[in-house]
mmCIF file as gemmi writes it, N, C-alpha and C atoms, coordinates in Angstrom:
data_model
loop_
_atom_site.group_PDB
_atom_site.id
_atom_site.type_symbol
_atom_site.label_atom_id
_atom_site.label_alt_id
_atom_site.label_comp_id
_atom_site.label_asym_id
_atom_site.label_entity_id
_atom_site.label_seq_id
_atom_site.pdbx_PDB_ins_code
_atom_site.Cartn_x
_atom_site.Cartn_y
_atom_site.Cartn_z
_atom_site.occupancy
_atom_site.B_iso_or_equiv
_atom_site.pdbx_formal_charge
_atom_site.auth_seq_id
_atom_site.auth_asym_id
_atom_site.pdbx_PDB_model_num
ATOM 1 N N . UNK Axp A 1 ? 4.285 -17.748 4.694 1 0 ? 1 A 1
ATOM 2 C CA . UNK Axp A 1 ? 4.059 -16.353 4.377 1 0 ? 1 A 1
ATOM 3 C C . UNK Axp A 1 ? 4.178 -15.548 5.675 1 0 ? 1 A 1
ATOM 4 N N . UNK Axp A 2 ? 5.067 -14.493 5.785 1 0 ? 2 A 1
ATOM 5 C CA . UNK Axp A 2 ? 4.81 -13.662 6.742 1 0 ? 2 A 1
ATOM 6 C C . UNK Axp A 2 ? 4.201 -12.487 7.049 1 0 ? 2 A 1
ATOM 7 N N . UNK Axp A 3 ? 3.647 -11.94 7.713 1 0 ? 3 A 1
ATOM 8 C CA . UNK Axp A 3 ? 2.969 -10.804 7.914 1 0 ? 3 A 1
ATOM 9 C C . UNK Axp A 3 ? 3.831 -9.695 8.489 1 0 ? 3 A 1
ATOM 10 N N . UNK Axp A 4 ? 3.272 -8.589 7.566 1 0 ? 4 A 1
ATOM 11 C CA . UNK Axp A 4 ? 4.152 -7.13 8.112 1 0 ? 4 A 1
ATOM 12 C C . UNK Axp A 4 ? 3.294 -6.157 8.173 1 0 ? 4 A 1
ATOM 13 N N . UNK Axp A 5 ? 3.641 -4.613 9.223 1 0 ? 5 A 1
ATOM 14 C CA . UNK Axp A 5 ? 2.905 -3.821 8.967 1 0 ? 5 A 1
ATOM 15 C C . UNK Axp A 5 ? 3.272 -2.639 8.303 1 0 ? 5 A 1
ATOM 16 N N . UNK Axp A 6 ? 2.992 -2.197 7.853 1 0 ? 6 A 1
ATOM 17 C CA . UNK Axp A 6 ? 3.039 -0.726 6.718 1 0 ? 6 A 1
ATOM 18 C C . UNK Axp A 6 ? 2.74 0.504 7.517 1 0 ? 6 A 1
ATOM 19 N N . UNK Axp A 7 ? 3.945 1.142 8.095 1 0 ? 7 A 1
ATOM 20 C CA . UNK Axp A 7 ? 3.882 2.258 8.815 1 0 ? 7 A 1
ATOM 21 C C . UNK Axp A 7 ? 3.848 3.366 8.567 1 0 ? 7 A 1
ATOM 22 N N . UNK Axp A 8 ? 3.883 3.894 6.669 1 0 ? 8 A 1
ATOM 23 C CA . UNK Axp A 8 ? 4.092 5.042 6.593 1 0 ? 8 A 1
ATOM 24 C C . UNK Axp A 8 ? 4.217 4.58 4.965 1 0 ? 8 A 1
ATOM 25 N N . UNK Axp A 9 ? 3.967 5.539 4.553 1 0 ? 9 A 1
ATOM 26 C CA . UNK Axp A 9 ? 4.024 6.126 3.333 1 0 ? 9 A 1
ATOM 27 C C . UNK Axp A 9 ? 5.223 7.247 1.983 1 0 ? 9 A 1
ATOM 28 N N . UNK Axp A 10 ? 4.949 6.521 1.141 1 0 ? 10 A 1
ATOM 29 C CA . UNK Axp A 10 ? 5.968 8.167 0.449 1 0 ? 10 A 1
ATOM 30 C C . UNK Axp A 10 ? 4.967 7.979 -0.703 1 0 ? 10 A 1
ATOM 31 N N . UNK Axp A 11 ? 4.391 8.954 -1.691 1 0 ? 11 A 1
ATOM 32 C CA . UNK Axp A 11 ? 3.724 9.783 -2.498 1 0 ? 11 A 1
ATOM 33 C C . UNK Axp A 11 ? 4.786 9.923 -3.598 1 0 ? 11 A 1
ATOM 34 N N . UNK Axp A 12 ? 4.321 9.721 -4.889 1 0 ? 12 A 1
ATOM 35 C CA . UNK Axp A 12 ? 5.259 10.183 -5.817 1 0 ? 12 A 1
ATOM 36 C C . UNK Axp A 12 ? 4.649 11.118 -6.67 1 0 ? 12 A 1
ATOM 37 N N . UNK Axp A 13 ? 5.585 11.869 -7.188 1 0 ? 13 A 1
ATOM 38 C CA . UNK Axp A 13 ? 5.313 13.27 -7.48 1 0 ? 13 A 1
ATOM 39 C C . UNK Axp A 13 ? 4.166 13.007 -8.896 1 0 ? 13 A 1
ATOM 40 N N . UNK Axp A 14 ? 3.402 13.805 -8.35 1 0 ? 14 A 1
ATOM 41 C CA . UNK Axp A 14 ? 2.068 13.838 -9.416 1 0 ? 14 A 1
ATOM 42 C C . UNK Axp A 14 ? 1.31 14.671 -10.162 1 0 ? 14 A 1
ATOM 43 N N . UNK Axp A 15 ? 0.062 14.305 -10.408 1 0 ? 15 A 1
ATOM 44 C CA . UNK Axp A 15 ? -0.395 15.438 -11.234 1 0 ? 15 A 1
ATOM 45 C C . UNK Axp A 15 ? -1.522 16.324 -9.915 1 0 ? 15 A 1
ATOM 46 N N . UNK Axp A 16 ? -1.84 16.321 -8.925 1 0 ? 16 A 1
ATOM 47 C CA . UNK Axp A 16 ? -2.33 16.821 -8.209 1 0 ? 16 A 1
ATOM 48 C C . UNK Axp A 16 ? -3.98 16.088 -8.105 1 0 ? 16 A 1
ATOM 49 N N . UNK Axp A 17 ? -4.085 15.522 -8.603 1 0 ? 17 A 1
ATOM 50 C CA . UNK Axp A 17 ? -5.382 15.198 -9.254 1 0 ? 17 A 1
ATOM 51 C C . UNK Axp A 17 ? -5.671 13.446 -8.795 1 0 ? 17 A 1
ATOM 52 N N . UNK Axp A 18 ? -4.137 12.685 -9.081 1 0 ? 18 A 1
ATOM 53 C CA . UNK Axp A 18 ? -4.168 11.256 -8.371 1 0 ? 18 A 1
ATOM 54 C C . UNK Axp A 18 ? -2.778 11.263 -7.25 1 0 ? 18 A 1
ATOM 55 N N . UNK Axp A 19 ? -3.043 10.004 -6.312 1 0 ? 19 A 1
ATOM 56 C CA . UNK Axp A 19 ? -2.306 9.979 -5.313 1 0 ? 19 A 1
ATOM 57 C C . UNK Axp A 19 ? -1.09 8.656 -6.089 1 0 ? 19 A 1
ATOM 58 N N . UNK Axp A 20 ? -0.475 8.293 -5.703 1 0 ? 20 A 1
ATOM 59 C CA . UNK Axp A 20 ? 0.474 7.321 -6.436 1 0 ? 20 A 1
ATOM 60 C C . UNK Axp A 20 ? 1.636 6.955 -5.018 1 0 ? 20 A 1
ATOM 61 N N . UNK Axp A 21 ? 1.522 5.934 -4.29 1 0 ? 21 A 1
ATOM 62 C CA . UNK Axp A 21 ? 2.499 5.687 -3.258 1 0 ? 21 A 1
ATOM 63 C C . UNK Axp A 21 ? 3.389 4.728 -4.198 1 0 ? 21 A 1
ATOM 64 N N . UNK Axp A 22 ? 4.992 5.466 -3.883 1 0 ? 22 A 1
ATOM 65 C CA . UNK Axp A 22 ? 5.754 5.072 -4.345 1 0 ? 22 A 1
ATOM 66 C C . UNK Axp A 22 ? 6.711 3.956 -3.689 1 0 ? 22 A 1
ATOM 67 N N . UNK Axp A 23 ? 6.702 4.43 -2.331 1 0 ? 23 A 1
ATOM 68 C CA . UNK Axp A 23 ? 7.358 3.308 -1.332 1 0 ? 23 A 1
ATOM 69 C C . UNK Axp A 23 ? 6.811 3.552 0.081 1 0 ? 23 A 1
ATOM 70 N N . UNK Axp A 24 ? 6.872 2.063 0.407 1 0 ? 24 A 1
ATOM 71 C CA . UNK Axp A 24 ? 6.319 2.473 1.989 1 0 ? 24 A 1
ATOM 72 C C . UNK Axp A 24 ? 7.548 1.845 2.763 1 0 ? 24 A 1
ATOM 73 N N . UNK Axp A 25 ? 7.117 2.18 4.125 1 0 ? 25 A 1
ATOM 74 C CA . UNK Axp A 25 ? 7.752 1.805 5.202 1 0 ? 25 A 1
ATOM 75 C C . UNK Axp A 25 ? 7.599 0.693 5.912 1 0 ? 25 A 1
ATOM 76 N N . UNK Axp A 26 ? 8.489 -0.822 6.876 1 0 ? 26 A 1
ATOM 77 C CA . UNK Axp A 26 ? 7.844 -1.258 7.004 1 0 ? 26 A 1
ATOM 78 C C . UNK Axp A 26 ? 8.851 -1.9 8.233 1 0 ? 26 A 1
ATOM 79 N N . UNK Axp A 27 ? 8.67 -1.263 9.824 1 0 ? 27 A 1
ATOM 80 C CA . UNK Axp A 27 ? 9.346 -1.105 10.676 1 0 ? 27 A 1
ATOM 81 C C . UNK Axp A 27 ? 10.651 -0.47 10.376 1 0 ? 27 A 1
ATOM 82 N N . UNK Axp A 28 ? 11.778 -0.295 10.144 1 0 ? 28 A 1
ATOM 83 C CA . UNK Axp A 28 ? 12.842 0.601 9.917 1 0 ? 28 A 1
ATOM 84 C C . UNK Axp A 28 ? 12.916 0.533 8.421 1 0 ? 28 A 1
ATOM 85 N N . UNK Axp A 29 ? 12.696 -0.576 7.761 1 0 ? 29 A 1
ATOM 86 C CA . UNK Axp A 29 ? 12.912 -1.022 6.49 1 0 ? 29 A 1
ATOM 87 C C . UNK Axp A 29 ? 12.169 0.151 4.987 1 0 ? 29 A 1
ATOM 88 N N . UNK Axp A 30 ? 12.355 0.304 4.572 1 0 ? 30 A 1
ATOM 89 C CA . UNK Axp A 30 ? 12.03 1.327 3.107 1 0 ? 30 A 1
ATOM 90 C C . UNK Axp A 30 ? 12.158 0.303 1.613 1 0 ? 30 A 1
ATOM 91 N N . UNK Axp A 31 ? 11.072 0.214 1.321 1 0 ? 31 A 1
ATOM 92 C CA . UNK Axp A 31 ? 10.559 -0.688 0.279 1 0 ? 31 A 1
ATOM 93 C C . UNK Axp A 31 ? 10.052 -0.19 -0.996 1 0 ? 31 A 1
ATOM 94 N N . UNK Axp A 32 ? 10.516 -0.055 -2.14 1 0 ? 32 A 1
ATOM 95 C CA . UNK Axp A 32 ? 9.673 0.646 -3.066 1 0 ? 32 A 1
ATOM 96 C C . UNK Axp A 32 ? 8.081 -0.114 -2.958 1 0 ? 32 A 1
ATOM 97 N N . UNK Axp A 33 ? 7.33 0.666 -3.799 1 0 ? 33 A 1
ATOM 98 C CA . UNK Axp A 33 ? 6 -0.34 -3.962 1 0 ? 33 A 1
ATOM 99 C C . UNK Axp A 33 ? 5.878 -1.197 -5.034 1 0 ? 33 A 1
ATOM 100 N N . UNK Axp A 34 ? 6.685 -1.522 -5.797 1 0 ? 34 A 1
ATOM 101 C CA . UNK Axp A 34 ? 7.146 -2.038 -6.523 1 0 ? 34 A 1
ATOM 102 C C . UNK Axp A 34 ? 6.795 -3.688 -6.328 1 0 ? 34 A 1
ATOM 103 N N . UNK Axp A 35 ? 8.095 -3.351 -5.529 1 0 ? 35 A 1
ATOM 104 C CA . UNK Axp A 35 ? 8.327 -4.755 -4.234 1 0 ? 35 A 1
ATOM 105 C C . UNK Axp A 35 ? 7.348 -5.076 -3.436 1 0 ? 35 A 1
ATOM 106 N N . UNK Axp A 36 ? 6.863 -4.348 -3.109 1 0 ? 36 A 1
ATOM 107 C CA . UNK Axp A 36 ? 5.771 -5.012 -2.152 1 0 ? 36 A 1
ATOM 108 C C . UNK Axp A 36 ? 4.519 -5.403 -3.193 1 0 ? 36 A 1
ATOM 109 N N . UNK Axp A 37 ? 4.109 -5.202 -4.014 1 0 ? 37 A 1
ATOM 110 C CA . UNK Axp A 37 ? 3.329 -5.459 -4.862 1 0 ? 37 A 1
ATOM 111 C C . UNK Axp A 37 ? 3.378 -6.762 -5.606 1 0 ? 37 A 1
ATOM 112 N N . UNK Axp A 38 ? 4.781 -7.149 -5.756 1 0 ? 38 A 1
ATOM 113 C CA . UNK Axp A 38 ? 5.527 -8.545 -6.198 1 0 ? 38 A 1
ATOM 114 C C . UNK Axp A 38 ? 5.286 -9.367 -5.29 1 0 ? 38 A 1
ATOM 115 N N . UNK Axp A 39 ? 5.428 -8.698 -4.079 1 0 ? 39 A 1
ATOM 116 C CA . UNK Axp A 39 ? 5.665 -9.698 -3.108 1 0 ? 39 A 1
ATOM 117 C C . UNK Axp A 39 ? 3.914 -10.665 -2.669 1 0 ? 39 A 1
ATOM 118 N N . UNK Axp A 40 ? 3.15 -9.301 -2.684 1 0 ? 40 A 1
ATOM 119 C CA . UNK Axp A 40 ? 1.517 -9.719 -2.434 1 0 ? 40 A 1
ATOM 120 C C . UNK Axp A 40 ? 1.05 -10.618 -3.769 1 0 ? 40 A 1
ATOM 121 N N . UNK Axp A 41 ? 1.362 -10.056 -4.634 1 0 ? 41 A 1
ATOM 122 C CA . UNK Axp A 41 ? 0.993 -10.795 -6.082 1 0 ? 41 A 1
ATOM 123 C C . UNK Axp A 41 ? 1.509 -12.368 -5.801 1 0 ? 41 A 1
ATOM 124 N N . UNK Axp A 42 ? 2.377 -12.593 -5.426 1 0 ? 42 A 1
ATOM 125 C CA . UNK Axp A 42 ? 3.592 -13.898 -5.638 1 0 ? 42 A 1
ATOM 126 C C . UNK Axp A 42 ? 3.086 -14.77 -4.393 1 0 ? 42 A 1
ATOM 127 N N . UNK Axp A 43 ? 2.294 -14.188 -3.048 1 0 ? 43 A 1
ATOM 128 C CA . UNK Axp A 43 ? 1.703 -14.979 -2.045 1 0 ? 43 A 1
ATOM 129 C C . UNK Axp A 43 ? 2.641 -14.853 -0.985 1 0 ? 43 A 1
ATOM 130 N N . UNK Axp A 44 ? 4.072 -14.142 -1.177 1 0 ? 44 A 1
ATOM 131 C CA . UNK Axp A 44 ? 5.072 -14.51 -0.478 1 0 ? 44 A 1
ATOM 132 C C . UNK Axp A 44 ? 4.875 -13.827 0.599 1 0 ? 44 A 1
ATOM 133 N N . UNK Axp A 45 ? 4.391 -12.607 0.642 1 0 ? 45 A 1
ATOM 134 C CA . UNK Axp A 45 ? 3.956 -11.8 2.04 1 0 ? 45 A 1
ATOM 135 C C . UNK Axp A 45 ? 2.861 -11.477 2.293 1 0 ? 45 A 1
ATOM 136 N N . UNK Axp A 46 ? 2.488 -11.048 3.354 1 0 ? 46 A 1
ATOM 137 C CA . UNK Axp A 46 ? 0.954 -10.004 3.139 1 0 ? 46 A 1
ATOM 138 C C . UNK Axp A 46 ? 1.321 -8.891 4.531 1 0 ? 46 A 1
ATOM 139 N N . UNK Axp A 47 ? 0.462 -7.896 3.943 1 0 ? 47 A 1
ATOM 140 C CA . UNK Axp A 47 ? 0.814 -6.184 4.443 1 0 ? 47 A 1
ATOM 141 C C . UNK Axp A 47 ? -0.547 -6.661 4.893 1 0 ? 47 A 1
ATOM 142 N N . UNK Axp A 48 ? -0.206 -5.485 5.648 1 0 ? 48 A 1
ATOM 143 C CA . UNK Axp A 48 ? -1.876 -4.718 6.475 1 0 ? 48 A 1
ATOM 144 C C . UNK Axp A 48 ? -0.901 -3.573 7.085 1 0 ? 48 A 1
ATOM 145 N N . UNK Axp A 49 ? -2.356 -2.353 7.241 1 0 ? 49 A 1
ATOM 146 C CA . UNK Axp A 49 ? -2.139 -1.509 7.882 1 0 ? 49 A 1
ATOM 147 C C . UNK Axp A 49 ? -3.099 -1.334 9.012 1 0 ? 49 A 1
ATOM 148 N N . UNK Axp A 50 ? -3.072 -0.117 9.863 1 0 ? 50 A 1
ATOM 149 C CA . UNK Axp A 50 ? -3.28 -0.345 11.508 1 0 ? 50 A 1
ATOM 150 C C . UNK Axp A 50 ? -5.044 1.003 10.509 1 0 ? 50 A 1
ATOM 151 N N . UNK Axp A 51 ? -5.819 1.35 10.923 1 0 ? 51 A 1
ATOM 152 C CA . UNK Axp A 51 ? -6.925 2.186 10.111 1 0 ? 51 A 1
ATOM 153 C C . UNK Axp A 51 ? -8.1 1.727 11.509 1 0 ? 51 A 1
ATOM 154 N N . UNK Axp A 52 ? -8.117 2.666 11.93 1 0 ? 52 A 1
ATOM 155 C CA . UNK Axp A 52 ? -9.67 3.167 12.983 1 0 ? 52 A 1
ATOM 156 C C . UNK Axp A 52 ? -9.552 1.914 13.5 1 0 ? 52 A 1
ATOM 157 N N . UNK Axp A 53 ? -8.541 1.841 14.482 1 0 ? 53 A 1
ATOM 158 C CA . UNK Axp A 53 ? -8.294 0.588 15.823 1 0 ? 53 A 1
ATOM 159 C C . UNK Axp A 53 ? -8.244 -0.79 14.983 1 0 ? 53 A 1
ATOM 160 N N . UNK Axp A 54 ? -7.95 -1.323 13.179 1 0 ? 54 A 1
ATOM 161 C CA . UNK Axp A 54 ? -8.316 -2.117 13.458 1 0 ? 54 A 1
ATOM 162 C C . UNK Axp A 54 ? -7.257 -2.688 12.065 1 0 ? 54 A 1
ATOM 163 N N . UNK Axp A 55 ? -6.44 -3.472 12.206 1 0 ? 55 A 1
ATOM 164 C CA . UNK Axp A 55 ? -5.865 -4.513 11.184 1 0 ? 55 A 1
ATOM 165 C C . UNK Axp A 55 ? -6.968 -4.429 9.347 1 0 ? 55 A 1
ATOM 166 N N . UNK Axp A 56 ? -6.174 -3.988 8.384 1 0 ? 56 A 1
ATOM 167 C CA . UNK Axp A 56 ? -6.755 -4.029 7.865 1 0 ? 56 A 1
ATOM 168 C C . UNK Axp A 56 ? -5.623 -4.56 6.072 1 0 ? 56 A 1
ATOM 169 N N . UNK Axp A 57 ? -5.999 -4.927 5.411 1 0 ? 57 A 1
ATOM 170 C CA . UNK Axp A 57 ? -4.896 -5.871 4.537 1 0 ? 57 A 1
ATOM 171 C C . UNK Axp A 57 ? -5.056 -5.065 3.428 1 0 ? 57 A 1
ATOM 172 N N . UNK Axp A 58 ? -3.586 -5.411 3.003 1 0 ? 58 A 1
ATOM 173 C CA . UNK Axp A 58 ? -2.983 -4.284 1.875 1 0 ? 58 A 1
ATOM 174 C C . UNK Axp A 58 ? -2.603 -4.809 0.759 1 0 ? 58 A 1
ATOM 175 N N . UNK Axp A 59 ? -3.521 -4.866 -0.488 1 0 ? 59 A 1
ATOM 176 C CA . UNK Axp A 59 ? -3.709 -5.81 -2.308 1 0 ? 59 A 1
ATOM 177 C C . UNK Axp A 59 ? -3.299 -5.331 -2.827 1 0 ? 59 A 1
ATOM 178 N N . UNK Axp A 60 ? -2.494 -5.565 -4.115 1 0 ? 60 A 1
ATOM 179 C CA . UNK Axp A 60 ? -2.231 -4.697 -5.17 1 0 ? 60 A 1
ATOM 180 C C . UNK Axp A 60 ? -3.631 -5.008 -6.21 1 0 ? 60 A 1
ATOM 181 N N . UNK Axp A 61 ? -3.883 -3.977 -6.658 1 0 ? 61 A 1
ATOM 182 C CA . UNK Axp A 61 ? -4.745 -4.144 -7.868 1 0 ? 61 A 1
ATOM 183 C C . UNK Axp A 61 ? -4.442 -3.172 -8.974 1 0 ? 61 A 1
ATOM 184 N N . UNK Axp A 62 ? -5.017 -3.776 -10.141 1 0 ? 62 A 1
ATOM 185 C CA . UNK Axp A 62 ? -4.449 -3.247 -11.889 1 0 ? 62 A 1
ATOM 186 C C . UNK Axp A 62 ? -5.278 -2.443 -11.906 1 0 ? 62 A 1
ATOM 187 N N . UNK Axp A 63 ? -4.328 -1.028 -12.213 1 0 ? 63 A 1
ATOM 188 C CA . UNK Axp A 63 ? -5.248 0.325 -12.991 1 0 ? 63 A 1
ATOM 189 C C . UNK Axp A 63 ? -5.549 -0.13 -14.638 1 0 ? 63 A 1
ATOM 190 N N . UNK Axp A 64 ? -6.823 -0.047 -15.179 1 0 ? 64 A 1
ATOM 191 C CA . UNK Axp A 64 ? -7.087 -0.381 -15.91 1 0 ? 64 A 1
ATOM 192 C C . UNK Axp A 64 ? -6.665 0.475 -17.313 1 0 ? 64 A 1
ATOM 193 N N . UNK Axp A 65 ? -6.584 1.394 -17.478 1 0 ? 65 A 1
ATOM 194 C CA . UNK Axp A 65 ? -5.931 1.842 -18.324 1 0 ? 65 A 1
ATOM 195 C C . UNK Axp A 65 ? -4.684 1.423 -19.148 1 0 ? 65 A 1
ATOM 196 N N . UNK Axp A 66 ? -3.626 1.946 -17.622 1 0 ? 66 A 1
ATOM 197 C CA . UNK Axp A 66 ? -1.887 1.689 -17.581 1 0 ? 66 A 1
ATOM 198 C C . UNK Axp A 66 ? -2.126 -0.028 -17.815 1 0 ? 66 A 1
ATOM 199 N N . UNK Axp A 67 ? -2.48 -0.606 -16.697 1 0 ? 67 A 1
ATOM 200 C CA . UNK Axp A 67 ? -2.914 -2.073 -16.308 1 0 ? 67 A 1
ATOM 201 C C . UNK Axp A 67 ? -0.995 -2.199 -15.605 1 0 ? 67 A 1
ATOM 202 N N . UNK Axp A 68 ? -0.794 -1.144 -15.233 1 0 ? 68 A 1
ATOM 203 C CA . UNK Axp A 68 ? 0.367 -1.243 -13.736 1 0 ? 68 A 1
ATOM 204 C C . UNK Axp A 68 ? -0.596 -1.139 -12.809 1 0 ? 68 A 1
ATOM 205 N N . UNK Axp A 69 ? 0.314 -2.138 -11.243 1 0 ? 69 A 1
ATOM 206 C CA . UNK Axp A 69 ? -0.24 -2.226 -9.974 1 0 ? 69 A 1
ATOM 207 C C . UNK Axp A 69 ? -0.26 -1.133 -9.199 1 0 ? 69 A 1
ATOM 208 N N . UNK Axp A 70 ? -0.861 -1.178 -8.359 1 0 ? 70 A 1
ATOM 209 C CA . UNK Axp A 70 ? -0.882 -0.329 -7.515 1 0 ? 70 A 1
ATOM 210 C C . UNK Axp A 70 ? -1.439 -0.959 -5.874 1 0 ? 70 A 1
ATOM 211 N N . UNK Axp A 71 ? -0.878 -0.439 -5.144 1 0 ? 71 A 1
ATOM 212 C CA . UNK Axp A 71 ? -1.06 -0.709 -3.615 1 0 ? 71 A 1
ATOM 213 C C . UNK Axp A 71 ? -2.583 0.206 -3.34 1 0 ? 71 A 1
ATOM 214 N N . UNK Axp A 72 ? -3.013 -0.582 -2.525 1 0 ? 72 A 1
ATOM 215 C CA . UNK Axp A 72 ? -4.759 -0.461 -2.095 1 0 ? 72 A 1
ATOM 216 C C . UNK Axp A 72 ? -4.695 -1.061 -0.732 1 0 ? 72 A 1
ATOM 217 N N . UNK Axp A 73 ? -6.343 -0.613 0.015 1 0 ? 73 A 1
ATOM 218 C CA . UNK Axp A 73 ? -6.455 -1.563 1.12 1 0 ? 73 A 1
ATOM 219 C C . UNK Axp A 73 ? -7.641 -2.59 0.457 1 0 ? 73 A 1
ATOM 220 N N . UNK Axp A 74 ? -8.14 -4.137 1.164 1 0 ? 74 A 1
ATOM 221 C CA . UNK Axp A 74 ? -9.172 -4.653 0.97 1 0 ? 74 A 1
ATOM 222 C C . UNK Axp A 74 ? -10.337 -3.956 1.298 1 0 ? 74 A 1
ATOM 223 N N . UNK Axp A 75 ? -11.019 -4.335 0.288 1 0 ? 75 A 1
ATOM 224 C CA . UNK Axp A 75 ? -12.592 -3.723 0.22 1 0 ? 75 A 1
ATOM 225 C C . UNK Axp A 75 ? -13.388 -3.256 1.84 1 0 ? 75 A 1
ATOM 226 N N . UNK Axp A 76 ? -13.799 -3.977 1.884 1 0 ? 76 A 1
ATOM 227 C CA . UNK Axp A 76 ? -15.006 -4.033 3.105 1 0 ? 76 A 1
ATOM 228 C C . UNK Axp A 76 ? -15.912 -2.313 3.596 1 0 ? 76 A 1
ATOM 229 N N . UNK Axp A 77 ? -15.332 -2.144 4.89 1 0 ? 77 A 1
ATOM 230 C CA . UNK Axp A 77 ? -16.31 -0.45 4.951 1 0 ? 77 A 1
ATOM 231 C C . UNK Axp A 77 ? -15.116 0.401 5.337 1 0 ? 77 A 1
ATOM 232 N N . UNK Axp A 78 ? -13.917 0.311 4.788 1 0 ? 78 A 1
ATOM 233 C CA . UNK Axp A 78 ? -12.832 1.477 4.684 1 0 ? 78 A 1
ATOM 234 C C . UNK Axp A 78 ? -12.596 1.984 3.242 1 0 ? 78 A 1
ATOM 235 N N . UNK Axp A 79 ? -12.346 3.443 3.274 1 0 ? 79 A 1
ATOM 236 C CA . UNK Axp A 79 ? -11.784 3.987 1.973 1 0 ? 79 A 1
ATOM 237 C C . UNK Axp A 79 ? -11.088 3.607 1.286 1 0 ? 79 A 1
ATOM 238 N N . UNK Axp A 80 ? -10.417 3.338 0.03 1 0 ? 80 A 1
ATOM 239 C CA . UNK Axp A 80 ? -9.152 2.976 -0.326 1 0 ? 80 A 1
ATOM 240 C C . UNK Axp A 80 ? -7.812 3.952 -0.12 1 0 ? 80 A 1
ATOM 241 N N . UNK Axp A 81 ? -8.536 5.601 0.511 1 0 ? 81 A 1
ATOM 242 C CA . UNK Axp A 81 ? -7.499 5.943 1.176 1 0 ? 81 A 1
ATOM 243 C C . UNK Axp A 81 ? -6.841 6.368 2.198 1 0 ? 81 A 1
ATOM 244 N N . UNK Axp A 82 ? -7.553 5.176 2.816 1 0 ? 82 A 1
ATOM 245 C CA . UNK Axp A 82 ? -6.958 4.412 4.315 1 0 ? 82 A 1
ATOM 246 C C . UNK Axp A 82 ? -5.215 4.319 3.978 1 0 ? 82 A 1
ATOM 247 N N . UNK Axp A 83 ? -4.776 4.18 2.794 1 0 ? 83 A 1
ATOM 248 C CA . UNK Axp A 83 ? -3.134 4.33 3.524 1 0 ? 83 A 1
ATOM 249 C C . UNK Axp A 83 ? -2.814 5.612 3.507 1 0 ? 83 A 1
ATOM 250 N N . UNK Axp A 84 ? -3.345 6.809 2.601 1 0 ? 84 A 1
ATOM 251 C CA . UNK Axp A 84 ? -2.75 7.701 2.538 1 0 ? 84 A 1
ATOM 252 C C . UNK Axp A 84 ? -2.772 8.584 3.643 1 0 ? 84 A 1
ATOM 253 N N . UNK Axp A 85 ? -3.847 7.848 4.645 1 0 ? 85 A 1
ATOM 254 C CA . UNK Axp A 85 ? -3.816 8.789 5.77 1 0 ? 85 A 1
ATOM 255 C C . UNK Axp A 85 ? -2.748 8.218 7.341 1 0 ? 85 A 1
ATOM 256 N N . UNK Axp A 86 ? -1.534 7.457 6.209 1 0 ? 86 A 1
ATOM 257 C CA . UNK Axp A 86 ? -0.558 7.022 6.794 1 0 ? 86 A 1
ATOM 258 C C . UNK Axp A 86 ? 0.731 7.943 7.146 1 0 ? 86 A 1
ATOM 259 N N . UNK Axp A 87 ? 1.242 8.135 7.927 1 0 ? 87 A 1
ATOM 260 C CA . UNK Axp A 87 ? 2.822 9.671 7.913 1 0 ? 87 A 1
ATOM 261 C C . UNK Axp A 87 ? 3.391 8.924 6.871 1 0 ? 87 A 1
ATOM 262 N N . UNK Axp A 88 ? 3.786 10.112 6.347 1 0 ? 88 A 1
ATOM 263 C CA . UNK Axp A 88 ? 5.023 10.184 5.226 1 0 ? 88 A 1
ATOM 264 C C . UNK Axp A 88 ? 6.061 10.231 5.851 1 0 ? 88 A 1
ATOM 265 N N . UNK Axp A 89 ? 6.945 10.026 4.721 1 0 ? 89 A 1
ATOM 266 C CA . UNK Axp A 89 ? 8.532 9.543 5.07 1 0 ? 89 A 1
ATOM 267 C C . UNK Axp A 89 ? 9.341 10.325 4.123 1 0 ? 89 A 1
């Protein structure tokens, strides 16, 4: 499994009300979230992003409603929107 970092963000167009990252960045590379969500699900990669000096790992988890994935950070004492306060692309 290799490790990558998640440099940036893109937002897909919404209702103002929820955030929805549609693709991130990941050194020059542009990934839907799609893919990266497959990829964490499947074991084959793992993300983290860089959040207040410190490595922090990036899960997909099921909206319960839809029960589609969605990109998150792990629990612990960060927000879950620790990526969104990632630059857009």
């Amino acid at each position: 499994m290799a490790d990558y970092e998640i440099i940036a963000v893109r937002e897909a167009a919404g209702n103002g009300r929820t955030h929805h990252i549609a693709a991130v960045k990941v050194g020059e590379s542009l990934f839907l979230a799609d893919q990266i969500v497959d990829w964490i699900t499947a074991g084959t990669h793992r993300f983290w992003v860089w959040f207040h000096n410190e490595e922090v790992d990036v899960i997909a988890r099921e909206q319960g409603s839809s029960r589609r994935y969605y990109l998150t950070i792990a629990g612990g004492s960060f927000p879950p929107v620790a990526m969104l306060s990632l630059p857009r692309f």
